[in-house]
N, C-alpha and C positions, 0 to 999 in steps of 0.2 A: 504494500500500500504506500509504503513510504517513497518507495523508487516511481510508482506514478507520479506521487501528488510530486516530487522534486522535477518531471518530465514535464507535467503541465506547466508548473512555475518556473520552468529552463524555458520553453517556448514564448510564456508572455514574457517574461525577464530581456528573449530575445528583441521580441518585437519593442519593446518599448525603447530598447538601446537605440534603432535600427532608428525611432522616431525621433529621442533627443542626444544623437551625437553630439558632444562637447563642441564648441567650437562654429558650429554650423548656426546660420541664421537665419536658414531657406527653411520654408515651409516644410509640413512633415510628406515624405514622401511614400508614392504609393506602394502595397504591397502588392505585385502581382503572381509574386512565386506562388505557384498552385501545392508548391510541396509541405506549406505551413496547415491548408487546409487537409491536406491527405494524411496528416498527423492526427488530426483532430478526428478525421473520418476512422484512422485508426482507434484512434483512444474509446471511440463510440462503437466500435464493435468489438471492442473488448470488455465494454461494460456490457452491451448486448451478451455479449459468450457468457459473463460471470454469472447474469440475471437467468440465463437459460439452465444454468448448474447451481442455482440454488435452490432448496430443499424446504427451506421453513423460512418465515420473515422475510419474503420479499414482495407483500403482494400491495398492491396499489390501493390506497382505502376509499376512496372513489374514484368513479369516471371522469376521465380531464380532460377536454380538449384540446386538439393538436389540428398540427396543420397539413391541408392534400398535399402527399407528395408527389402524385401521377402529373407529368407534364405532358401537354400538348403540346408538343413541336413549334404545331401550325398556331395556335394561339399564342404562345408563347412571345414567339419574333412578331405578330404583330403588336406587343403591349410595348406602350414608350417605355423609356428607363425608369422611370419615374414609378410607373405599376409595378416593375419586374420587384423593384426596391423596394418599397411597399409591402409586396405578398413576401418577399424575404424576412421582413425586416417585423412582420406582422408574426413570419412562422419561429421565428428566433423569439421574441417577446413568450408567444404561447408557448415553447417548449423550454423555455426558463420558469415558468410557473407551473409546468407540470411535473418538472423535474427537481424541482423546488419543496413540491407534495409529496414526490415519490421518498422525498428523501428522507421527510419527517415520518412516513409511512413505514419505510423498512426499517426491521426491526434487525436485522443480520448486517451488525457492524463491518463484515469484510466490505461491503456493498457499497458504504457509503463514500468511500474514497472513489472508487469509480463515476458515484453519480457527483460528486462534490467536482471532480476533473470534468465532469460535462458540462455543469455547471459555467466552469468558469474558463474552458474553451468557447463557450455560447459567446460567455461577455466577451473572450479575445476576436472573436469572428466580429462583434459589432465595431469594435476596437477599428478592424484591418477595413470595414465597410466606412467606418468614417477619413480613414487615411485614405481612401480612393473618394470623396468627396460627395460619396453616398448621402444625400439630404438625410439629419437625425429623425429616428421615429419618436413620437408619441406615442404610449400606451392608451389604447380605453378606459375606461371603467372596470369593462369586465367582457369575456369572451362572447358574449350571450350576441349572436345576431352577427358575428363577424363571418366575412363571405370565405369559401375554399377553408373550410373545418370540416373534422369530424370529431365524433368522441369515440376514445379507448375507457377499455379497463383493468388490460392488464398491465403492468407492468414490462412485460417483453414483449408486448405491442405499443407501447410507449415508447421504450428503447431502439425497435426496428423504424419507427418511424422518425425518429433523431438520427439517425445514420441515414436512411432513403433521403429525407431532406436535406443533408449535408451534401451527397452524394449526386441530389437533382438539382437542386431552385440555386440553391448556395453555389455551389459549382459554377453552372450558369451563368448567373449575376456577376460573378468575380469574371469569368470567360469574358461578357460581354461588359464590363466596367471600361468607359470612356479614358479615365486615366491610365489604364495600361493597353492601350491599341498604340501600335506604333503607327509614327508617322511615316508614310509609304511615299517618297517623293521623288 
C-alpha cells in the first residue's frame, strides 16, 4: 500500500515540478505526454483487480452515479471543445464522489489505498486539464438530472467504469486538447 500511495504522490510531485520550475516565468505548460495518463489508467485497474479479489468489506453502501462511458465516434467529433470538456470534466466530478462513498463504505483496509490513489489521480487528471487550458468546471448541486449518467451498485462496477472512462472520454479530450496539436507549417 505504501509503495502505491509513494507512486501516486511521485506522479503528482512530478507534474507539479514540471508546472513550477525554479526560475521560469512562462506560463505553466501543457501536458500532453499521454504516458502520465496510462499510469493513472494503470493505477485504476489495479484497484479494479484488488476490488475483484476481495472477499468481505468491499461493497458499495448505495447506488452512485457515474458517468457513460460508451463513445460515439460520430457524435463525439461533432461536439465543440467546449462539450467534449464539459462531459469530461462532469464524468471526473461524478467519479470523485463516488469514489469518495466507496471509500467511506469499504470496510477492508487493504482497499482503501487503492481507492484513496484514484482519488487523487482524479484530482491530478483535473490538474493536467487545467495546464492545457481546459475552461474550470463547476460542480452542481447534486447528480440528480445531469445528462450521459447512469447508476451502479456495485463496487467493481464502479471501478470498471473509472478505468473505461479514463481509457475513453479522458483519453480523447487530452488527444484532441488544442494546446498540444502541433503546428503543421
Amino acid at each position: 500500500m505504501l509503495q502505491k500511495t509513494g507512486r501516486g504522490l511521485l506522479t503528482l510531485l512530478l507534474i507539479v515540478l514540471e508546472w513550477t520550475r525554479p526560475g521560469l516565468l512562462s506560463p505553466l505548460r501543457p501536458i500532453c505526454d499521454l504516458r502520465v495518463l496510462d499510469h493513472f489508467i494503470k493505477e485504476a485497474r489495479d484497484a479494479e483487480v484488488a476490488m475483484k479479489s476481495c472477499r468481505e468489506g468491499c461493497s458499495l453502501s448505495e447506488s452512485v452515479t457515474v458517468p457513460q462511458t460508451r463513445v460515439d465516434f460520430d457524435v463525439w467529433e461533432k461536439k465543440i471543445a467546449l462539450e467534449k470538456a464539459q462531459e469530461v470534466q462532469i464524468g471526473l466530478w461524478l467519479l470523485k464522489q463516488a469514489l469518495s462513498l466507496l471509500r467511506t463504505s469499504v470496510t477492508n483496509t487493504a482497499l482503501h489505498g487503492h481507492i484513496d490513489s484514484s482519488i487523487r489521480n482524479l484530482l491530478s487528471i483535473s490538474a493536467v486539464l487545467r495546464s492545457l487550458n481546459i475552461q474550470e468546471f463547476t460542480p452542481p448541486d447534486s447528480a440528480t438530472g445531469l445528462e450521459g449518467t447512469w447508476t451502479v451498485s456495485s463496487s467493481t462496477d464502479l471501478l470498471q467504469v473509472h478505468v473505461n472512462f479514463l481509457r475513453g472520454k479522458v483519453r480523447l479530450l487530452l488527444l484532441d486538447a488544442q494546446a498540444c496539436q502541433q503546428d503543421v507549417s
